[in-house]
Jmol script that loads the backbone (N, CA, C; Angstrom):
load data "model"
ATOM      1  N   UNK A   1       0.854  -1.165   0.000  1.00  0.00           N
ATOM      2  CA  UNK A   1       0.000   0.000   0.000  1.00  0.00           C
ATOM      3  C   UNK A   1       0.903   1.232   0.000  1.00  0.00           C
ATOM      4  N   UNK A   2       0.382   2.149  -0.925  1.00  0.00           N
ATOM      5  CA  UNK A   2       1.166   3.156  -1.403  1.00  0.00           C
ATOM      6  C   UNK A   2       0.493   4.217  -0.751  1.00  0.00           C
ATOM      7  N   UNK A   3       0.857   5.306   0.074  1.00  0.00           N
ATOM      8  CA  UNK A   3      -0.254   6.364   0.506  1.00  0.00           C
ATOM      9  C   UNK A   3      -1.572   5.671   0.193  1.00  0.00           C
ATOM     10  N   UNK A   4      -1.798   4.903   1.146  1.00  0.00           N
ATOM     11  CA  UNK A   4      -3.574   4.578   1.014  1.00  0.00           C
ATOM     12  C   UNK A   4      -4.067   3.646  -0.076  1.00  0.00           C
ATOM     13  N   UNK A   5      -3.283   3.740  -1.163  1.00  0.00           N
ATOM     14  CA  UNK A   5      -3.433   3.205  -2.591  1.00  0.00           C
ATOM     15  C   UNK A   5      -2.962   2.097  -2.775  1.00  0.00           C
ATOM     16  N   UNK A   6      -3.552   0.675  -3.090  1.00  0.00           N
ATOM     17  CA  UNK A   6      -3.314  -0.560  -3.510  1.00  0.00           C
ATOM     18  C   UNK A   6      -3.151  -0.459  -4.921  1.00  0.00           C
ATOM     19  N   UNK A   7      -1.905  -1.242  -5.662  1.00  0.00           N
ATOM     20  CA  UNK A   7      -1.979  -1.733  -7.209  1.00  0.00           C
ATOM     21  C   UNK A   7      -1.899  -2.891  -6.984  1.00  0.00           C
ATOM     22  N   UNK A   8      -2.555  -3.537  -7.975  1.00  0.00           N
ATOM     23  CA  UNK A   8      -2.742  -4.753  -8.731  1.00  0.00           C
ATOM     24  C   UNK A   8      -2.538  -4.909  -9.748  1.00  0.00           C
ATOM     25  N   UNK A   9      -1.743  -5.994 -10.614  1.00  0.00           N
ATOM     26  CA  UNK A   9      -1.506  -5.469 -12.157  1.00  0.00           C
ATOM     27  C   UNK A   9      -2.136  -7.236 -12.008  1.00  0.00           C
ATOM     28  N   UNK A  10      -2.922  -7.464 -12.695  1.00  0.00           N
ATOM     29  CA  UNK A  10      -4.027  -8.814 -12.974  1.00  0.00           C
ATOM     30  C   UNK A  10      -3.708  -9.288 -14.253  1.00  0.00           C
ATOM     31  N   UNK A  11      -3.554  -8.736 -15.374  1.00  0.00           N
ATOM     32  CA  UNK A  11      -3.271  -8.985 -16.519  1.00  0.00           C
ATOM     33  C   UNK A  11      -2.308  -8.328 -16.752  1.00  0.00           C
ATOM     34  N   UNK A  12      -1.330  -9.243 -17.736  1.00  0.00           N
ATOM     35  CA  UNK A  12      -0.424  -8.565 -18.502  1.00  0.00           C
ATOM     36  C   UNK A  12      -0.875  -7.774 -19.854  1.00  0.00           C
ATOM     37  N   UNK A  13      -1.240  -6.605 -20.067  1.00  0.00           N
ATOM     38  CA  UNK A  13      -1.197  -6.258 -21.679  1.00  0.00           C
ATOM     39  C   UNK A  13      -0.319  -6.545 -22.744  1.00  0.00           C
ATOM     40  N   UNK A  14      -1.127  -6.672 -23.746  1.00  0.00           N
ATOM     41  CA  UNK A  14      -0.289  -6.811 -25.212  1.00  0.00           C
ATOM     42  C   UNK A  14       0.256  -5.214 -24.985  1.00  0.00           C
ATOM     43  N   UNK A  15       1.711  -5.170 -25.779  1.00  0.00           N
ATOM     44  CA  UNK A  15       2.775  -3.765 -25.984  1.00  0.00           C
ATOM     45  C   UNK A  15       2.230  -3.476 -27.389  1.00  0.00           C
ATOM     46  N   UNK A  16       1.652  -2.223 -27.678  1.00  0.00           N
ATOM     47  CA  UNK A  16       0.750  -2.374 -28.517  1.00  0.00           C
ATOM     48  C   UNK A  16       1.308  -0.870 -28.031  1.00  0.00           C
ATOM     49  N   UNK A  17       1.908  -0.485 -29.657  1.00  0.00           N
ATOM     50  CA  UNK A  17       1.995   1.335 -30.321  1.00  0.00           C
ATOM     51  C   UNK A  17       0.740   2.465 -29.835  1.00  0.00           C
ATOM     52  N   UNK A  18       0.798   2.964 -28.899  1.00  0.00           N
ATOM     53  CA  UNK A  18      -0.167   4.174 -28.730  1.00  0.00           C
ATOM     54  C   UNK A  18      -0.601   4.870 -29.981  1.00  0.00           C
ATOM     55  N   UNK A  19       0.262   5.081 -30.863  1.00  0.00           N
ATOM     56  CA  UNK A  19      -0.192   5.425 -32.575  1.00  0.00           C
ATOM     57  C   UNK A  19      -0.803   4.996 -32.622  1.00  0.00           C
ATOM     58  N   UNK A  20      -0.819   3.745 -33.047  1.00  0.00           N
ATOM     59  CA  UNK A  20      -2.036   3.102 -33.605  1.00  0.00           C
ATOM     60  C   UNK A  20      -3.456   3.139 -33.156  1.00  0.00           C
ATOM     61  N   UNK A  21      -3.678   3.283 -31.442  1.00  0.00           N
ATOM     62  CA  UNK A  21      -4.815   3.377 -31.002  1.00  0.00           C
ATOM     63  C   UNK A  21      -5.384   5.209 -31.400  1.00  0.00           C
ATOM     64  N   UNK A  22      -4.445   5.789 -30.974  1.00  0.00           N
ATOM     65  CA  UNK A  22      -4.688   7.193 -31.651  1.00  0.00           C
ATOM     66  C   UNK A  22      -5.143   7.720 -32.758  1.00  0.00           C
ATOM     67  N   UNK A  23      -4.603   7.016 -33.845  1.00  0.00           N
ATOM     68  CA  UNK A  23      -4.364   7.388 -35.259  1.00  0.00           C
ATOM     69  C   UNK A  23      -6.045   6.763 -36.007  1.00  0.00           C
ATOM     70  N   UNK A  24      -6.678   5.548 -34.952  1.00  0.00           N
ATOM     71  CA  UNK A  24      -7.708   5.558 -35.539  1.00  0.00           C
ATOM     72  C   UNK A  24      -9.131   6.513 -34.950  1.00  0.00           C
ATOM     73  N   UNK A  25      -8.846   7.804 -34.182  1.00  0.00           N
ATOM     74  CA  UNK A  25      -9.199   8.417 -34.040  1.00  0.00           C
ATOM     75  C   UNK A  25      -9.164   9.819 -34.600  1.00  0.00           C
ATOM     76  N   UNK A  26     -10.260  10.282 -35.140  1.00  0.00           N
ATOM     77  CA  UNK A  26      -9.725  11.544 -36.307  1.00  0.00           C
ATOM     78  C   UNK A  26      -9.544  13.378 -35.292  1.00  0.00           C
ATOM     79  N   UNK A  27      -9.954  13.208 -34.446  1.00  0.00           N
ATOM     80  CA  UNK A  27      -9.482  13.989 -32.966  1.00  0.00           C
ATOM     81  C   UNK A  27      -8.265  14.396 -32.934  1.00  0.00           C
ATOM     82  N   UNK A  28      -7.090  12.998 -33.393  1.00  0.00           N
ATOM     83  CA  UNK A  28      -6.026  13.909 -32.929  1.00  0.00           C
ATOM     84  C   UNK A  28      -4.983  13.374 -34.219  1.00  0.00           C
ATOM     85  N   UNK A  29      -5.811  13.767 -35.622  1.00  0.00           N
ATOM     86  CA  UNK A  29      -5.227  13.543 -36.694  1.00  0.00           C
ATOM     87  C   UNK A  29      -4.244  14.503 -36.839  1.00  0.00           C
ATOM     88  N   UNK A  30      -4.473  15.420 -35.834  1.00  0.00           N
ATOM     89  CA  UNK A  30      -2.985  16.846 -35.863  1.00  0.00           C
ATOM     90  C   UNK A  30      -2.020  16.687 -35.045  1.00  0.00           C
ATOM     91  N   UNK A  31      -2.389  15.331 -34.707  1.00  0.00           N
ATOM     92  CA  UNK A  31      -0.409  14.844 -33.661  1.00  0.00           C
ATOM     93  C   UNK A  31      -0.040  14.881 -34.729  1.00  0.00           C
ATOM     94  N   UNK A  32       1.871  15.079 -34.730  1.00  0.00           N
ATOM     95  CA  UNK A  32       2.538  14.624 -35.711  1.00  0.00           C
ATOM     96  C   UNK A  32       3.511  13.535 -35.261  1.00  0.00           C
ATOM     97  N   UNK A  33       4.306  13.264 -35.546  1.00  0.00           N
ATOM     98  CA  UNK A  33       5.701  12.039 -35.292  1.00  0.00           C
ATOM     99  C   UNK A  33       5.766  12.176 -34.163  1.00  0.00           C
ATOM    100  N   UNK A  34       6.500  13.657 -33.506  1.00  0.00           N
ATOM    101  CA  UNK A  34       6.978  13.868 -32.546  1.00  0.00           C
ATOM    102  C   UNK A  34       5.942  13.798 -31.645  1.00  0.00           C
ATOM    103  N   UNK A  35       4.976  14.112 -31.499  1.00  0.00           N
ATOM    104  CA  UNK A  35       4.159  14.190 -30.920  1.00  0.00           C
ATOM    105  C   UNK A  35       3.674  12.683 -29.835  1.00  0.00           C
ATOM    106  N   UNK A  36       3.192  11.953 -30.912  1.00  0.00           N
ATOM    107  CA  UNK A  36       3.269  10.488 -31.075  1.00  0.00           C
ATOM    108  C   UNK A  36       4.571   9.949 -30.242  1.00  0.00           C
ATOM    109  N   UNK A  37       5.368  10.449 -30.243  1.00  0.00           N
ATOM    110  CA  UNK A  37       6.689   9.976 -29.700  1.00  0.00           C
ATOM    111  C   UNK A  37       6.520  10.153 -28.482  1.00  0.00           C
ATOM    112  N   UNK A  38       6.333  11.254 -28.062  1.00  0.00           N
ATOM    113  CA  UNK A  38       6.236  11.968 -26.385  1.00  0.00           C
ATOM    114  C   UNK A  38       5.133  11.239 -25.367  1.00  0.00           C
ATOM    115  N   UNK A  39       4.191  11.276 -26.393  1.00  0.00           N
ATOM    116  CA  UNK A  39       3.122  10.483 -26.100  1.00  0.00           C
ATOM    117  C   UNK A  39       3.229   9.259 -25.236  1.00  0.00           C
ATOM    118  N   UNK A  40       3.994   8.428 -26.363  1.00  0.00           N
ATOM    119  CA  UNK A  40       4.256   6.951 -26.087  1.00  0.00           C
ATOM    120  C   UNK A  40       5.255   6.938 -24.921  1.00  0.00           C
ATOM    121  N   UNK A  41       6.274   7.671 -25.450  1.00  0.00           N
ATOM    122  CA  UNK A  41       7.186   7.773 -23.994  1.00  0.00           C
ATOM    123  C   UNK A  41       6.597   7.860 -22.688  1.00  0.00           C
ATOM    124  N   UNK A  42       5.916   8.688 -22.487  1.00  0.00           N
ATOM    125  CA  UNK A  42       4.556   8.998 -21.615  1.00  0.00           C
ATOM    126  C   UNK A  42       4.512   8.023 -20.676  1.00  0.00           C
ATOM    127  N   UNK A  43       3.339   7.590 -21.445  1.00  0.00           N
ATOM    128  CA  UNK A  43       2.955   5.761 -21.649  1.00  0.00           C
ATOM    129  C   UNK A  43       3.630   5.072 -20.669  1.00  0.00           C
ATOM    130  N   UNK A  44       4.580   4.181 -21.478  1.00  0.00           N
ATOM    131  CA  UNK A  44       6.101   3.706 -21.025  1.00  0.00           C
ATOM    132  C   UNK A  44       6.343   3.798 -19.818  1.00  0.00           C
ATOM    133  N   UNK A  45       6.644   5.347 -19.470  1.00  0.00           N
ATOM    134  CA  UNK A  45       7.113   5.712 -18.172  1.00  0.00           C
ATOM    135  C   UNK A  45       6.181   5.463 -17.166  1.00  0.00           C
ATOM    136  N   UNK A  46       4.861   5.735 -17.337  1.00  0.00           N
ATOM    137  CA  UNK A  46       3.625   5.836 -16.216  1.00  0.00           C
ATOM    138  C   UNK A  46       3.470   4.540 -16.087  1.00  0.00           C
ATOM    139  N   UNK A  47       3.490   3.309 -17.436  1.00  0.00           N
ATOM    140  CA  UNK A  47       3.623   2.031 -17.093  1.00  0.00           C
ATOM    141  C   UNK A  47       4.843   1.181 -16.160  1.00  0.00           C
ATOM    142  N   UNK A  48       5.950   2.131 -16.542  1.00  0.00           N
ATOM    143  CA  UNK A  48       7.251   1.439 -15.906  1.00  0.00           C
ATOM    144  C   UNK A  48       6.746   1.753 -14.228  1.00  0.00           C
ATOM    145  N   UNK A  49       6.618   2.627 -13.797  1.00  0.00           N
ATOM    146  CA  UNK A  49       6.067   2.972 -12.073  1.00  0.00           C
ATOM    147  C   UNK A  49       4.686   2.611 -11.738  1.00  0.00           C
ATOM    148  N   UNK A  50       3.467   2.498 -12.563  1.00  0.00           N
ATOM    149  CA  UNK A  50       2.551   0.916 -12.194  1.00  0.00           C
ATOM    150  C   UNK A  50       3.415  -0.051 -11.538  1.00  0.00           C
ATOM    151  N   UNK A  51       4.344  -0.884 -12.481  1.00  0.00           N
ATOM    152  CA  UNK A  51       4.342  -2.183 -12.591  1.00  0.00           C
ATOM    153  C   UNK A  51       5.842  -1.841 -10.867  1.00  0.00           C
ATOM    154  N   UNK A  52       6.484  -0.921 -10.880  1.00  0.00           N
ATOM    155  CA  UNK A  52       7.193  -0.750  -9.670  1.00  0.00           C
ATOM    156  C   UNK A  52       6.352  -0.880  -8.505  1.00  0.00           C
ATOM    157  N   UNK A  53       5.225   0.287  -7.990  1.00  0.00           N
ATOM    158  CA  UNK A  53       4.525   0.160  -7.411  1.00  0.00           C
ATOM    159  C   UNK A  53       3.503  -1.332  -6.955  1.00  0.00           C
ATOM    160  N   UNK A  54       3.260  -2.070  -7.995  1.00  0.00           N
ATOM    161  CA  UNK A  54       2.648  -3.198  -8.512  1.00  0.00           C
ATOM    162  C   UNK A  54       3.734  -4.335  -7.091  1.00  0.00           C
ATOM    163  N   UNK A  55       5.167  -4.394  -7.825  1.00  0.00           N
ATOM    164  CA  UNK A  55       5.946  -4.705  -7.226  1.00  0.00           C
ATOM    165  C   UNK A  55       5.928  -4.976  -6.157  1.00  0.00           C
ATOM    166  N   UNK A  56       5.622  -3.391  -5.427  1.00  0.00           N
ATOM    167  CA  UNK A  56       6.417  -2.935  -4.095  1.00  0.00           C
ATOM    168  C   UNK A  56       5.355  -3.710  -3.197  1.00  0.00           C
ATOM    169  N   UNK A  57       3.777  -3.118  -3.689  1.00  0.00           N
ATOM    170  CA  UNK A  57       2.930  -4.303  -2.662  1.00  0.00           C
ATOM    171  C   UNK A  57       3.145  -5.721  -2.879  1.00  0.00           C
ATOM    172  N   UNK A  58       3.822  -6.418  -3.688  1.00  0.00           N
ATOM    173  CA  UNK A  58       3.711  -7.774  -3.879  1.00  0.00           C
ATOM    174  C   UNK A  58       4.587  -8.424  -2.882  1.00  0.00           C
ATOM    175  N   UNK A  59       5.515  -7.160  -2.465  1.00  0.00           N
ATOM    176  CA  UNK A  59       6.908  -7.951  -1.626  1.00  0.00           C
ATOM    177  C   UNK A  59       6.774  -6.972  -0.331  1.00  0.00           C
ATOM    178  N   UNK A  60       5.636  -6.505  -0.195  1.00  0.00           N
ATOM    179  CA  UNK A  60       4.927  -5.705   1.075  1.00  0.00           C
ATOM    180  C   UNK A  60       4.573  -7.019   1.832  1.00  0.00           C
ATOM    181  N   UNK A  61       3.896  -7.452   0.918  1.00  0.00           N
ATOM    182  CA  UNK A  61       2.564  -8.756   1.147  1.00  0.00           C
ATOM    183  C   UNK A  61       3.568  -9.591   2.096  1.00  0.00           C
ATOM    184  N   UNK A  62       4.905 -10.138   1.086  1.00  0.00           N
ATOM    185  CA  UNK A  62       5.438 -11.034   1.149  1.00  0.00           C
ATOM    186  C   UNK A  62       5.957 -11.251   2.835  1.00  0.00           C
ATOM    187  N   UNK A  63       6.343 -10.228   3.286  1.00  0.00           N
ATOM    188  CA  UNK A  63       7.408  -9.369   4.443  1.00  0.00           C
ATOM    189  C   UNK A  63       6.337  -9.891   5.426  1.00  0.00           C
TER     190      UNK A  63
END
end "model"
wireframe off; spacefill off
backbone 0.3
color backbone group
């Protein structure tokens, strides 16, 4: 437990291009490359500290 906050990561997701989910939306047909890039990086990062957090209660539990 993180400040109050439990994660659970239950499923693994498919790694699957944020473009692609984007791009079939005509909303944000004015990202460009870079854009798309930052984006995903984004992503990535907010996923990489889930799956830390995810972690940290798993070996909370463990203790």
């Amino acid at each position: 437990m993180i400040n109050g906050e439990e994660y659970h990561i239950s499923v693994e997701p498919r790694n699957l291009p944020f473009e692609d989910y984007l791009k079939q939306q005509g909303r944000f047909s004015h990202l460009g490359k870079e854009d798309f890039e930052y984006i995903q990086q984004k992503v990535d990062y907010e996923w990489k500290v889930l799956l830390q957090r995810s972690m940290m209660e798993s070996f909370q539990m463990v203790m």
